[in-house]
C-alpha positions in Angstrom: -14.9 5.6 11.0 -12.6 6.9 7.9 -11.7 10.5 8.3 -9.9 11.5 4.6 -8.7 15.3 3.8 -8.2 15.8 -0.1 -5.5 18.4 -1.4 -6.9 20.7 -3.6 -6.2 18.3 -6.8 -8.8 16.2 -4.6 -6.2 13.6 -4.0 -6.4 11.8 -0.9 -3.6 12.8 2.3 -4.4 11.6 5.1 -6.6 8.6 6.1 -7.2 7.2 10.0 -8.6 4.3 8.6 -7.7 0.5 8.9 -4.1 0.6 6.8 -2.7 -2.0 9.2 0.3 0.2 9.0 0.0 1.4 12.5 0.4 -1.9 14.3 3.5 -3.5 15.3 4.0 -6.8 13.6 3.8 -9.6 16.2 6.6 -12.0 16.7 6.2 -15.2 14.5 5.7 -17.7 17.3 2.2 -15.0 18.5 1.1 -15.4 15.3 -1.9 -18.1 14.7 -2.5 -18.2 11.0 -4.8 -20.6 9.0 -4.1 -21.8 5.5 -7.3 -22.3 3.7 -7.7 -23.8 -0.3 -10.5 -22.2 -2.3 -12.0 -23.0 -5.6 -13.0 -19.9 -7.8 -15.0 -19.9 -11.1 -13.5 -22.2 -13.8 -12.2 -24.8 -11.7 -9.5 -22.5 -10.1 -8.1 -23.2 -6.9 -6.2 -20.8 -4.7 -4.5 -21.1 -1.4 -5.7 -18.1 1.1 -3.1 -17.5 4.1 -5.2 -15.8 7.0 -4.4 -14.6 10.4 -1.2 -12.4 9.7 -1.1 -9.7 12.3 1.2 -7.0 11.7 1.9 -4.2 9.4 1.4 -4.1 5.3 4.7 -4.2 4.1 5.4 -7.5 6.6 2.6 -9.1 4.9 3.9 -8.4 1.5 7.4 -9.3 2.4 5.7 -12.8 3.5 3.5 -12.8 0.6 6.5 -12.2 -1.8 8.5 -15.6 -0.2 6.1 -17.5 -0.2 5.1 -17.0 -3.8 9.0 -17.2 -4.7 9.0 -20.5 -2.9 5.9 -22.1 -4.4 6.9 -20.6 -7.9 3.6 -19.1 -8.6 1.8 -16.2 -8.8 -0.4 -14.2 -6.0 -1.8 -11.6 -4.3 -1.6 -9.8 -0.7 -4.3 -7.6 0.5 -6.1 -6.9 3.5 -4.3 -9.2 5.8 -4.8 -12.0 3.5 -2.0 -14.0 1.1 -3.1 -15.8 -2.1 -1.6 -18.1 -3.9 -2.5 -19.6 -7.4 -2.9 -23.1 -6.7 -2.9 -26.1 -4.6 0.2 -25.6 -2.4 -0.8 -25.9 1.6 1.9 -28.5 2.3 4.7 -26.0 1.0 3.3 -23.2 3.2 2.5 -25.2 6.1 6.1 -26.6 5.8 8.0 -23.1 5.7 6.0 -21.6 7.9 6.2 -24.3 10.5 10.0 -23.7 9.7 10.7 -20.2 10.5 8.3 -20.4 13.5 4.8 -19.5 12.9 1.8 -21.1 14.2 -0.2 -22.9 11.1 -2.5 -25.4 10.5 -4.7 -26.5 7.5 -8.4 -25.3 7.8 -11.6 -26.2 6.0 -12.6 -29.3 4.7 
């Protein structure tokens, strides 16, 4: 359950909710994370990254080197890192690398 306290401006300071912020981020070796492709509207494709456990800013430091490694654009949010494109061999690859646990999922 949320618990949120607006300021008088009504703008939100303080949340209990899910942030993610609270948890430590887990070594990379704990971490058992799936790489998924997708196919959106228009004949898109996108590769999702789940399974990160750890704090925000971890996830968007991950986020940010993988995208800067792939040379493409993306997102991070709620745990999960996407990247414009086809590009599972270059993320299995460097996350194998650096230690994480990965594997291709779906079909």
């Amino acid at each position: 359950m949320k618990k949120r306290t607006l300021n008088s401006f009504g703008e939100l300071v303080f949340s209990s909710g899910p942030s993610g912020s609270g948890k430590p981020t887990a070594a990379p070796g704990e971490q058992d994370m799936r790489i998924h492709l997708d196919r959106l509207k228009g004949n898109k494709v996108v590769t999702r990254i789940v399974g990160f456990i750890g704090k925000e800013t971890d996830l968007e430091e991950l986020g940010r080197t993988l995208k800067s490694k792939c040379g493409v654009g993306g997102n991070t949010k709620d745990g999960v890192i996407l990247l414009q494109g086809d590009h599972r061999d270059k993320v299995l690859a460097y996350l194998t690398e650096k230690g994480y646990r990965a594997k291709k999922a779906g079909g």
